[in-house]
C-alpha positions in Angstrom: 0.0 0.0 0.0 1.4 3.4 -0.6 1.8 6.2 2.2 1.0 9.0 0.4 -2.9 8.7 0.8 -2.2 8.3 4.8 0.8 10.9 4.9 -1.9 13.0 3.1 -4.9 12.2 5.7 -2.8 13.0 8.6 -1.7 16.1 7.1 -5.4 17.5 6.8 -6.6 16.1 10.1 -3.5 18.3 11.4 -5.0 21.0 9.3 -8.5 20.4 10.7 -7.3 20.1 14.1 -5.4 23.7 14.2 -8.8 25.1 12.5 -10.4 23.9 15.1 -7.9 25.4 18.3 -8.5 28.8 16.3 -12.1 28.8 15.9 -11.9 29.8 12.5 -15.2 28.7 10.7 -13.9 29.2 7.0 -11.0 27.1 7.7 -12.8 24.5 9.5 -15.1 24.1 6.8 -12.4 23.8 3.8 -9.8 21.5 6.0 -13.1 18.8 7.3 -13.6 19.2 3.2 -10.0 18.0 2.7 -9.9 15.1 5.1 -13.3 13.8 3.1 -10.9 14.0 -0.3 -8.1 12.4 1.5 -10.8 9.5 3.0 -11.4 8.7 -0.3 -8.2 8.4 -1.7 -7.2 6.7 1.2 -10.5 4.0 0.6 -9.2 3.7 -2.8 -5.8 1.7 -2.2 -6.3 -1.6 -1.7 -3.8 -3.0 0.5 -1.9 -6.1 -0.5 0.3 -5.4 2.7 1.1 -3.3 6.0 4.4 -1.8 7.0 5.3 -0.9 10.2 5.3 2.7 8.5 1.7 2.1 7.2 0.3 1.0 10.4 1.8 3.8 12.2 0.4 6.1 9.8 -3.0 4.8 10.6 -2.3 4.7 14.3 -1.9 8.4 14.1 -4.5 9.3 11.6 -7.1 7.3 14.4 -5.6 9.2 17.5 -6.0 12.5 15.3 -9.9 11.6 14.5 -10.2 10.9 18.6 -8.8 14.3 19.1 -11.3 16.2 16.7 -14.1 14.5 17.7 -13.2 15.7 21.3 -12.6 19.3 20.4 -16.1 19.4 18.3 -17.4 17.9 21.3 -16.2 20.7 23.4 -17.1 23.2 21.2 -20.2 21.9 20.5 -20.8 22.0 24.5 -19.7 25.4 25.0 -21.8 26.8 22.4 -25.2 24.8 24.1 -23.9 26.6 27.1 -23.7 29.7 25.4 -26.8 29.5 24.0 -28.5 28.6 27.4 -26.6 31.6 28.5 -28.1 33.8 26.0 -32.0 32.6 26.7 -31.8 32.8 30.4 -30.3 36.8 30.3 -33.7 37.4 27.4 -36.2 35.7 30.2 -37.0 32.6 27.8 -34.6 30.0 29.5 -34.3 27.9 32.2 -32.2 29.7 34.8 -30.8 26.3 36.4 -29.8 24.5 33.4 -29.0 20.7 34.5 -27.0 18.3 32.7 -28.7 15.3 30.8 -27.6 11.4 30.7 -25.7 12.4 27.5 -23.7 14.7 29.5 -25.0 17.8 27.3 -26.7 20.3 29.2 -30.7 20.2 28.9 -32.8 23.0 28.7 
């Protein structure tokens, strides 16, 4: 199997993952864009073996999926919270907002 697809996978989660530290909506949107193209590359090889290189490659590429879906989680939190925020200062929110079994606040 050839690198390059993975290399290139990692690269854009890297991408994705510094778009999302910086909140920066445009760049979020292009770089999640460019790990979809670099999925399907990467779905396109058909692997007659692994290297050592290869399986690191895909080690690292699966820790840097964990570490978005945890930063989209947070951010995806603190926006609910926000929001929550924003209804109880207008009078049309709960003023004790309570956490759920999903861990997400409920309002």
């Amino acid at each position: 199997m050839s690198i390059a697809p993975l290399e290139a996978l990692v690269d854009a989660q890297r991408q994705l993952l510094a778009a999302l530290d910086a909140d920066d909506v445009d760049a979020i949107g292009r770089h999640t864009a460019a790990v979809e193209q670099t999925l399907v590359l990467v779905r396109g090889v058909s692997p007659r073996f692994m290297t050592a290189e290869t399986k690191q490659l895909a080690t690292e590429a699966m820790t840097l999926t964990e570490a978005a879906r945890v930063r989209v989680n947070v951010l995806a939190d603190m926006t609910a919270r926000r929001i929550t925020r924003l209804a109880v200062a207008t009078g049309k929110g709960n003023a004790a907002p309570t956490y759920g079994r999903t861990g997400r606040i409920m309002r």
